[in-house]
C-alpha positions in Angstrom: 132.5 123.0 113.9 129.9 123.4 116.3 127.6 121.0 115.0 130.2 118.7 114.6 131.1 119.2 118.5 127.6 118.9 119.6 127.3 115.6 117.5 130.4 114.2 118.8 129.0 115.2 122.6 126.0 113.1 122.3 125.8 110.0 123.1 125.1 106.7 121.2 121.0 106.0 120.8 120.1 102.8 122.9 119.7 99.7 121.2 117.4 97.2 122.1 118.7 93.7 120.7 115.9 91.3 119.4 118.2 88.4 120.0 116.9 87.0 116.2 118.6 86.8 112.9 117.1 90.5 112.5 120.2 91.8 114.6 122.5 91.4 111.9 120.9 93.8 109.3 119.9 96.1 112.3 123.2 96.6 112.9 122.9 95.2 116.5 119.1 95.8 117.2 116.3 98.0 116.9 117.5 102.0 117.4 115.0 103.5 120.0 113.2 107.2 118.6 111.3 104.9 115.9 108.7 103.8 115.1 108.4 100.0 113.0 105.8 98.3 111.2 105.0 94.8 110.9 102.8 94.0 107.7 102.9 90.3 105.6 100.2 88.3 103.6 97.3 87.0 105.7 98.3 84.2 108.0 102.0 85.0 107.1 102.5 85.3 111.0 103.1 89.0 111.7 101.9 88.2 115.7 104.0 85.2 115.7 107.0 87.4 114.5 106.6 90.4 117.1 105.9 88.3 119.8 109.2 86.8 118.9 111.0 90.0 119.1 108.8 91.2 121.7 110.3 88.3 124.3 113.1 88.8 123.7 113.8 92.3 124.0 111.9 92.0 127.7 115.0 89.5 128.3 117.0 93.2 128.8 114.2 95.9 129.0 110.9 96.7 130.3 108.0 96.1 127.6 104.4 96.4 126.9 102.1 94.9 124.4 98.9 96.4 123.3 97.3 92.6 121.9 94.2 93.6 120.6 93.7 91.3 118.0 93.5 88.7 120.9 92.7 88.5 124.0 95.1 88.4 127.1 93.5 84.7 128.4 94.4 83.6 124.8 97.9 85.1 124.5 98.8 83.7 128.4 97.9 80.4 127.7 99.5 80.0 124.0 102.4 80.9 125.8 102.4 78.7 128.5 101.6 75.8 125.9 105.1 76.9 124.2 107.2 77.3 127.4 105.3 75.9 130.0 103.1 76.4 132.6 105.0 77.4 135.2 106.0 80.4 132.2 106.4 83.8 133.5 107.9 87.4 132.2 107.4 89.8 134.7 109.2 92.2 132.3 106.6 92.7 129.8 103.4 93.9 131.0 100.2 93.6 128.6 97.4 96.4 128.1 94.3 95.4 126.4 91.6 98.4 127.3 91.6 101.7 125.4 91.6 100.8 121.8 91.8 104.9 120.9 94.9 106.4 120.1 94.5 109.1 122.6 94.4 106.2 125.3 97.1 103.9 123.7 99.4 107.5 123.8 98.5 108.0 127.5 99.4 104.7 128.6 102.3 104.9 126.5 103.5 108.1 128.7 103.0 106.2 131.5 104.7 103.3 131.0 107.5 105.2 129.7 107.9 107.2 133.0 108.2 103.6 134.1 111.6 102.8 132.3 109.8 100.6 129.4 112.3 100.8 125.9 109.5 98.7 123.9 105.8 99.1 122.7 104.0 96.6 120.6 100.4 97.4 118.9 98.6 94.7 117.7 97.0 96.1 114.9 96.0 99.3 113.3 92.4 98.0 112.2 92.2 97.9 115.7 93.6 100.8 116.4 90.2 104.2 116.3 91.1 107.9 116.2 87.4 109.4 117.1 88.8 112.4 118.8 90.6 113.9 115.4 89.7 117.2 113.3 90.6 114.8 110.1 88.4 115.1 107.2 88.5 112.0 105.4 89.3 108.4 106.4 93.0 108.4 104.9 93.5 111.3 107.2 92.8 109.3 110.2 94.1 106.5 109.3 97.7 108.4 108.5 97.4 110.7 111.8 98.0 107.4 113.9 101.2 106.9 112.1 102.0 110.2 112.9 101.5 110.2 116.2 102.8 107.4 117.1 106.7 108.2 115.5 106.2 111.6 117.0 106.1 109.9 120.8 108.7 107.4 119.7 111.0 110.3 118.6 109.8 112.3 122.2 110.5 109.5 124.5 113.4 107.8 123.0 111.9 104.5 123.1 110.8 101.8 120.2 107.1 101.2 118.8 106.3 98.2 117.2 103.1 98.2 114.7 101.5 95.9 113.0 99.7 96.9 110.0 97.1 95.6 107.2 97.9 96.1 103.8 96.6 94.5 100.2 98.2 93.8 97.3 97.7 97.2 95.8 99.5 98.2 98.5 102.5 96.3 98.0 102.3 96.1 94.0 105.0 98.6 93.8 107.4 97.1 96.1 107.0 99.8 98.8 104.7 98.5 101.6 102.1 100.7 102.6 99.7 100.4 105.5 96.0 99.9 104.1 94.4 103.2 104.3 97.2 105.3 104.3 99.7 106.4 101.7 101.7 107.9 103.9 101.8 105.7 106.9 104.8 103.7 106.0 106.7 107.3 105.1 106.4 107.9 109.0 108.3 104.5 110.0 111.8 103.9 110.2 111.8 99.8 109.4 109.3 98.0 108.1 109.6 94.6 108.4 107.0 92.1 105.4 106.5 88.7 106.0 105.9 86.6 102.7 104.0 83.3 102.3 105.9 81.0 100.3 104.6 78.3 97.9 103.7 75.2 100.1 105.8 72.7 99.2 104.8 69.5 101.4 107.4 67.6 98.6 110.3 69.8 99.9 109.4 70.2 103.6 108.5 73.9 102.4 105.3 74.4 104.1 105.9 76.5 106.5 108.5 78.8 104.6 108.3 82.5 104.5 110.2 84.8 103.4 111.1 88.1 105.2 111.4 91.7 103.7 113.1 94.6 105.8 113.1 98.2 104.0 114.4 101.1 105.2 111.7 103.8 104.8 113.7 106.6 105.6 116.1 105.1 102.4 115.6 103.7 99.3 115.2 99.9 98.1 115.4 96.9 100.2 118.2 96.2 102.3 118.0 92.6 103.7 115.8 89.8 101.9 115.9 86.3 103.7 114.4 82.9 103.6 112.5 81.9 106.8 111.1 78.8 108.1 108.6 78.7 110.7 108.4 76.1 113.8 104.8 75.8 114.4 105.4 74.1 118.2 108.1 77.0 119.3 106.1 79.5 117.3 108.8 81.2 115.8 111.2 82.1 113.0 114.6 80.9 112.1 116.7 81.4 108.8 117.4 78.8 106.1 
């Protein structure tokens, strides 16, 4: 009884709505406390699709992005190609210095303190742990996932990750970061982006299909054609 009181006391965890066909199997958006991984085959559009999410949710809350697979000149201008040059989103700040994880925790903190809900990391082979008592590489490469759901958990806000991974990685269905076994067991959602055969016949050449597993749960829960419009840079369902 009084666990059931003290459950029924607290209330709801925030949800941050992505305003995107990934709402639906979300159950409304993404659930702040967790952490999420982005992974999909090379030039599947993993950027493309958190950037998408990424906009949107700053149409409600406060968010950062950590781009360090680009830089911020790149990002500002692709952006003002898409929406104009007069584009501006003074709700999502961007970070691209401290590529550690002790410095990406810190601003994290900070920001935080700031009311920001939403974090996006582009990507963990960008991402070092040098300051770490981990022996081996998979060590290090795990103790970023590990840190990073332990902060989303302690500040009650939502990370965004993209990952790498290989085919070995995937080959049994369950994605798993590249280095790390037990990277994705650390993550709520992981969201894959497939690569569809192009299909210029068809119009299929810029179909994908999209992959959202429950880590925390078994099996795949929501498996959807995509179609991606190279000039908006983004994804829409079939």
């Amino acid at each position: 009884n009084d666990v059931k009181a003290y459950w029924e006391a607290q209330p709801p965890s925030p949800i941050l709505k992505t305003h995107t066909f990934l709402d639906n199997p979300l159950n409304g958006g993404l659930e702040t406390g967790n952490l999420n991984l982005i992974s999909g085959d090379p030039e599947a559009g993993k950027t493309m699709l958190m950037m998408q999410i990424l906009k949107n949710i700053s149409r409600d809350h406060k968010a950062v992005l950590f781009p360090f697979e680009f830089t911020v000149r790149s990002m500002v201008k692709l952006q003002r190609q898409i929406e104009g040059e007069d584009y501006q989103n003074p709700n999502l700040m961007i970070i691209d210095k401290g590529y550690d994880i002790s410095d990406i925790e810190r601003e994290i903190r900070i920001w935080a303190k700031k009311g920001c809900r939403c974090f996006a990391i582009d990507s963990q082979m960008r991402v070092e742990n040098n300051f770490t008592k981990a022996n081996t590489m998979e060590e290090r490469e795990s103790e970023k996932f590990s840190r990073l759901a332990k902060l989303a958990h302690r500040l009650d806000i939502v990370i965004l990750f993209i990952i790498q991974n290989s085919k070995a990685d995937t080959s049994t269905g369950t994605v798993s970061p590249m280095g790390s076994k037990k990277g994705a067991h650390e993550a709520t959602i992981t969201i894959h982006l497939k690569r569809l055969k192009d299909d210029e016949k068809n119009g299929q050449k810029e179909m994908r299909q999209i992959i959202f597993s429950k880590n925390k749960q078994s099996g795949t829960h929501f498996v959807k054609n995509l179609k991606f419009n190279p000039f908006k840079k983004t994804f829409h369902p079939i």
